[in-house]
C-alpha positions as a Markdown table, in Angstrom:
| # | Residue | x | y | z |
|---|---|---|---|---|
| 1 | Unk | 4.3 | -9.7 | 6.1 |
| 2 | Unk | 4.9 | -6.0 | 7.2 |
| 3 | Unk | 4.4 | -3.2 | 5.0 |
| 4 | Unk | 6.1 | -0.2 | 5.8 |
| 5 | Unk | 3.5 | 2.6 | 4.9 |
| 6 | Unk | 2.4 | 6.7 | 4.7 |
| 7 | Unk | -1.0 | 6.8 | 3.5 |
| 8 | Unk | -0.3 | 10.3 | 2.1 |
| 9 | Unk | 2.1 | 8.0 | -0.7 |
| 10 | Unk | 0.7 | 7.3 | -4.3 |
| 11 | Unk | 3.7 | 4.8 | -4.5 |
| 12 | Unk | 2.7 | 3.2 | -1.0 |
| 13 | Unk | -1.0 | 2.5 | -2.2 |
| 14 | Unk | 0.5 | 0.8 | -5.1 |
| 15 | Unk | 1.5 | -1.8 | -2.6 |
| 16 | Unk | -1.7 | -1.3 | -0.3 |
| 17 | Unk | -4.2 | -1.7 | -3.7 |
| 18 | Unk | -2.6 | -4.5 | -4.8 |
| 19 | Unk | -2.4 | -6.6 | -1.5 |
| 20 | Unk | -5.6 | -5.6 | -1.1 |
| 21 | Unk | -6.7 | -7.1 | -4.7 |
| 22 | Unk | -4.6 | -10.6 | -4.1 |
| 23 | Unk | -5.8 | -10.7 | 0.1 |
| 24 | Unk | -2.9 | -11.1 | 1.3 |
| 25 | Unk | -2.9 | -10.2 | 5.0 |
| 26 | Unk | -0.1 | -7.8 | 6.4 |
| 27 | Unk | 0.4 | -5.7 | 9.1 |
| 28 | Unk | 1.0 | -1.6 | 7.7 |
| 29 | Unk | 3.5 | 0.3 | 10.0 |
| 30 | Unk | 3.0 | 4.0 | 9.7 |
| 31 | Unk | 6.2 | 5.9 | 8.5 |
| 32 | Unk | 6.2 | 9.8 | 8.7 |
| 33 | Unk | 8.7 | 10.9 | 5.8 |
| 34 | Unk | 8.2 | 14.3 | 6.0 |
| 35 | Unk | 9.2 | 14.2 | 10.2 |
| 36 | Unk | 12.5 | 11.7 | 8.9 |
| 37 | Unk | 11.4 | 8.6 | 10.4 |
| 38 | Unk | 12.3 | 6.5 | 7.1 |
| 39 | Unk | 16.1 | 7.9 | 7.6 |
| 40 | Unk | 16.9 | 6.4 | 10.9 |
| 41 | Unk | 19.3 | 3.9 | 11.1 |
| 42 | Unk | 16.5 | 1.5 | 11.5 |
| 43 | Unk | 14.9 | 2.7 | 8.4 |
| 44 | Unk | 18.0 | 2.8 | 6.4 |
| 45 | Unk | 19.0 | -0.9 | 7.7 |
| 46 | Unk | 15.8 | -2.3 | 5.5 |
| 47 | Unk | 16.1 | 0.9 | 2.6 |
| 48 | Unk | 20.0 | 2.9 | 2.0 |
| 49 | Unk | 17.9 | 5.0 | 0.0 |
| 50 | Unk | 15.3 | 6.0 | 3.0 |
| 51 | Unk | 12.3 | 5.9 | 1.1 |
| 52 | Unk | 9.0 | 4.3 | 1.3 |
| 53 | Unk | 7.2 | 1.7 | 0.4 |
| 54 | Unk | 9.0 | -1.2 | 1.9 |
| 55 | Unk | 7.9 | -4.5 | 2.1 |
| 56 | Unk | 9.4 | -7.2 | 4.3 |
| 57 | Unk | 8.3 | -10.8 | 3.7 |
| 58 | Unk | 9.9 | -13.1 | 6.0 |
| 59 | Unk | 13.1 | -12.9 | 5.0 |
| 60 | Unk | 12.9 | -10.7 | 1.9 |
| 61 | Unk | 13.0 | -6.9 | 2.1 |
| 62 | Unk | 11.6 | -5.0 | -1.4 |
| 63 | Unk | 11.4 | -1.2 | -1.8 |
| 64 | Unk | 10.6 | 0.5 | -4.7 |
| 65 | Unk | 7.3 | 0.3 | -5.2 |
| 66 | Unk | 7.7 | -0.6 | -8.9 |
| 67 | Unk | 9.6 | -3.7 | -7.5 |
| 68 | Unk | 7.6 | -4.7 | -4.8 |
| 69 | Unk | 4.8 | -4.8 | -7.6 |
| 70 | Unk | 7.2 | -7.2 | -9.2 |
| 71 | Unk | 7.2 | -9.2 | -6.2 |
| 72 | Unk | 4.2 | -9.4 | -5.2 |
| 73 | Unk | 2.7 | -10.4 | -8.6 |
| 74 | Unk | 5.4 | -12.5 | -9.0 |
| 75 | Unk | 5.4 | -14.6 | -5.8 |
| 76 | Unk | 1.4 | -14.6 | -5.0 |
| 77 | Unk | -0.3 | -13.4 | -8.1 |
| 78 | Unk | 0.7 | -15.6 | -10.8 |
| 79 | Unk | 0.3 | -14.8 | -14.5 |
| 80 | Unk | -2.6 | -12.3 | -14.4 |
| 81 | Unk | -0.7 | -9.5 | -12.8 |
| 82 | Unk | 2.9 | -10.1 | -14.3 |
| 83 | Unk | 2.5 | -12.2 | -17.7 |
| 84 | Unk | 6.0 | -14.3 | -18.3 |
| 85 | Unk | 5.7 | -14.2 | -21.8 |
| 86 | Unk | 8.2 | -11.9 | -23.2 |
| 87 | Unk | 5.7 | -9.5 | -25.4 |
| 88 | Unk | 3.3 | -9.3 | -22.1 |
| 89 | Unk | 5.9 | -9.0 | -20.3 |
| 90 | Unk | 7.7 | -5.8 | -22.4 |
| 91 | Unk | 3.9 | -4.0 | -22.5 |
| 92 | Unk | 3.5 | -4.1 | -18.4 |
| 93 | Unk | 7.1 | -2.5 | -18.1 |
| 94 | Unk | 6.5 | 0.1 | -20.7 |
| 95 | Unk | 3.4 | 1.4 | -18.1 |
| 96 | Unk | 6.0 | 0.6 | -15.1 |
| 97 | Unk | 8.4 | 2.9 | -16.4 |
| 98 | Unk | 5.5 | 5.9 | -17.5 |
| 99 | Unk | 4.3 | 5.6 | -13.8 |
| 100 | Unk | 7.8 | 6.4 | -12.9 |
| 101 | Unk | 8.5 | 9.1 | -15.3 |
| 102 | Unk | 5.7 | 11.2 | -16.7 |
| 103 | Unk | 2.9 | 10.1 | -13.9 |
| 104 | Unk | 5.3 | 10.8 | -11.2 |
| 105 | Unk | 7.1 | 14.2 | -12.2 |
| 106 | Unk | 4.1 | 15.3 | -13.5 |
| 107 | Unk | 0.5 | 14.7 | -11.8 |
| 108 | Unk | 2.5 | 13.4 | -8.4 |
| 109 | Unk | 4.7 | 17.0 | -8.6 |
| 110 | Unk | 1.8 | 18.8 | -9.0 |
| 111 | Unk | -0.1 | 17.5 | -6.5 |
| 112 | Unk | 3.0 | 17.4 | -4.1 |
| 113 | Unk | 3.3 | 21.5 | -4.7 |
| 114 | Unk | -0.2 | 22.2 | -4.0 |
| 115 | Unk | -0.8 | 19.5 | -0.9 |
| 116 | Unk | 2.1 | 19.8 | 0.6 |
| 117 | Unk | 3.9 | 22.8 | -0.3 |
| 118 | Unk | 6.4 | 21.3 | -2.4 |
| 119 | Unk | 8.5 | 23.3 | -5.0 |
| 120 | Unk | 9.0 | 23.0 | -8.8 |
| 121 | Unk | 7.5 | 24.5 | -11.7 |
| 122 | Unk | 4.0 | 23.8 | -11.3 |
| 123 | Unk | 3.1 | 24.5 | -15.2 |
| 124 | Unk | 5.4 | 22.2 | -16.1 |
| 125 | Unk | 4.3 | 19.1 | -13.9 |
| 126 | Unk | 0.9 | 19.5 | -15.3 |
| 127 | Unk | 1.6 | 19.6 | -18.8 |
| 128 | Unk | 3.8 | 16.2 | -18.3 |
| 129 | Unk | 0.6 | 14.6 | -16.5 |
| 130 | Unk | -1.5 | 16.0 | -19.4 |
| 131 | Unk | 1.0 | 14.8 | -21.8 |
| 132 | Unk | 1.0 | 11.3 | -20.1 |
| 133 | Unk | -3.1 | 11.5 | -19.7 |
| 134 | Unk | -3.0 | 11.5 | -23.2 |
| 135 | Unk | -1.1 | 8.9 | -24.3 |
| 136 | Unk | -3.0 | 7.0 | -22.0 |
| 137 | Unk | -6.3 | 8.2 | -23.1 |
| 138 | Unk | -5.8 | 7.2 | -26.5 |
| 139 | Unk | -4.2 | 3.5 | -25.8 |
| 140 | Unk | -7.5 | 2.8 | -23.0 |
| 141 | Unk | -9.9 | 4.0 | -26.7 |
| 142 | Unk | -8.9 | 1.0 | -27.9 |
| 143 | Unk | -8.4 | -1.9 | -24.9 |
| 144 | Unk | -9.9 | -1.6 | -21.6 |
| 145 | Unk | -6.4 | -2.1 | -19.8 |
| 146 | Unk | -2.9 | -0.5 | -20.2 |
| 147 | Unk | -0.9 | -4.0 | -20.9 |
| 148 | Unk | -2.9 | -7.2 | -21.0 |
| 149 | Unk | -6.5 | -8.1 | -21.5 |
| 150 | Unk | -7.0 | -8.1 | -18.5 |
| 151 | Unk | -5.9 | -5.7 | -15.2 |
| 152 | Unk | -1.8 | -5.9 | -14.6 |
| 153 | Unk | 0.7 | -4.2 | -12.2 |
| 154 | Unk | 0.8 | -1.9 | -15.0 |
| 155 | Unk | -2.9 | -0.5 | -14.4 |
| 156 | Unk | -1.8 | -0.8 | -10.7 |
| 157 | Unk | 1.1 | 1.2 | -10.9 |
| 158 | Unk | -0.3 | 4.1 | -12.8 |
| 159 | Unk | -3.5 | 4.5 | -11.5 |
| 160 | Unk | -3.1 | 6.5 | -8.0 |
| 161 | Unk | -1.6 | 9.2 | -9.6 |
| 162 | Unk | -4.0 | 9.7 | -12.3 |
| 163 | Unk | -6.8 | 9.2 | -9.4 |
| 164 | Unk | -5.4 | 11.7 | -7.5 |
| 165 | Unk | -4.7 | 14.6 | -10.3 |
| 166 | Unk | -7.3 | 16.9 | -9.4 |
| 167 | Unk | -4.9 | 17.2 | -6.6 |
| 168 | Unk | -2.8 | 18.7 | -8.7 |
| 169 | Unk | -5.2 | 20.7 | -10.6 |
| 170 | Unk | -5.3 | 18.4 | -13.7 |
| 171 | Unk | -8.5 | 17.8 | -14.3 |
| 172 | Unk | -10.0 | 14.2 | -15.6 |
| 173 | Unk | -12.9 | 14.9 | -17.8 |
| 174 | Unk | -11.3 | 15.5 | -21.2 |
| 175 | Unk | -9.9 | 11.9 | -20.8 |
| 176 | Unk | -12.7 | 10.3 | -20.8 |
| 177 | Unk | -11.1 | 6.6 | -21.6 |
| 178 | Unk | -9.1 | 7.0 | -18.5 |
| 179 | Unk | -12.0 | 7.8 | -16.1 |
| 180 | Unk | -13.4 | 4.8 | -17.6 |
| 181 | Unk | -10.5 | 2.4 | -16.8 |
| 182 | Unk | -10.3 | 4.3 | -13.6 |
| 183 | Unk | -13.8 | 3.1 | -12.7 |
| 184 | Unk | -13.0 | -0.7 | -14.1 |
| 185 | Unk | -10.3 | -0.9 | -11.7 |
| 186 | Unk | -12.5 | 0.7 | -8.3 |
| 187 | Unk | -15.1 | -2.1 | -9.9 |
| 188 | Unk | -11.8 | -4.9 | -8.8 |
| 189 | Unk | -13.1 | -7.2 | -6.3 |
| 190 | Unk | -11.0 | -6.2 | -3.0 |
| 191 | Unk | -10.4 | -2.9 | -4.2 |
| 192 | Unk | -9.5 | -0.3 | -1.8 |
| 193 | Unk | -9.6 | 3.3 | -1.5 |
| 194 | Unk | -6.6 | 5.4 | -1.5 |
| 195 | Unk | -7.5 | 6.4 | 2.6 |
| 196 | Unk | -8.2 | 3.1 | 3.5 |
């Protein structure tokens, strides 16, 4: 299993935390968006969109990293990560699609324009991850995980932007249910660090 990686990418330690958490051996291959390597013709051959991550699994090839969570849960985690019930189901893609949206145009914007010089409306990111923090915030008050009782590709999918918004300059402490969940999910056995 190859795993076509930038360790800079919230959406590529998605993949990276949650192989780590099922130990599934792979070999990363460092990709360098921001010097074009993922639009090659190579690149573009296992992605048309030329984005990362990109997972290739004998003969499957997944990008998104929203699918390849799919996968991966699918194929080697069982019914923890991805319930198949329909309800359980439903509650792990409402957090799939908040990781996509208001996690990733806001706290990933943010910290985008301040790490690396990206452009947008840097209020305006930050008020979406705030807005997202809270909604989070107040669901973790009242379960200890986003979809399930128990950690899903839900709590996987949102978690390395919300890790990483002091990047942005959102700061963590007034959600204190979040840093709590945060710290449940470093506590995972085979957890791994964003850097790692």
């Amino acid at each position: 299993m190859q795993l076509y990686d930038m360790t800079l990418s919230g959406n590529c330690y998605k993949i990276r935390l949650l192989l780590a958490l099922l130990d599934i051996a792979h070999e990363r291959i460092p990709v360098d968006l921001r010097a074009g390597e993922a639009r090659t013709p190579r690149m573009l051959a296992l992605n048309p969109r030329g984005q990362l991550p990109i997972l290739v699994d004998g003969d499957d090839v997944i990008w998104d990293s929203q699918a390849i969570l799919v996968y991966l849960a699918r194929r080697y985690g069982g019914e923890q990560w991805l319930p198949t019930d329909a309800a359980g189901m439903a509650q792990v893609m409402q957090w799939l699609a908040v990781a996509e949206n208001e996690l990733l145009y806001g706290l990933a914007r943010a910290r985008r324009m301040l790490r690396m010089n990206g452009s947008g409306d840097l209020a305006e990111a930050q008020a979406w991850g705030r807005e997202a923090l809270a909604v989070m915030d107040a669901r973790l008050t009242q379960r200890d995980w986003l979809a399930a009782g128990h950690p899903t590709i839900a709590d996987l999918a949102c978690y390395p932007y919300v890790s990483l918004a002091p990047e942005g300059d959102v700061t963590l402490e007034t959600y204190p249910a979040v840093m709590q969940w945060m710290a449940r999910i470093e506590a995972l056995p085979g957890y791994v660090a964003f850097d790692a």
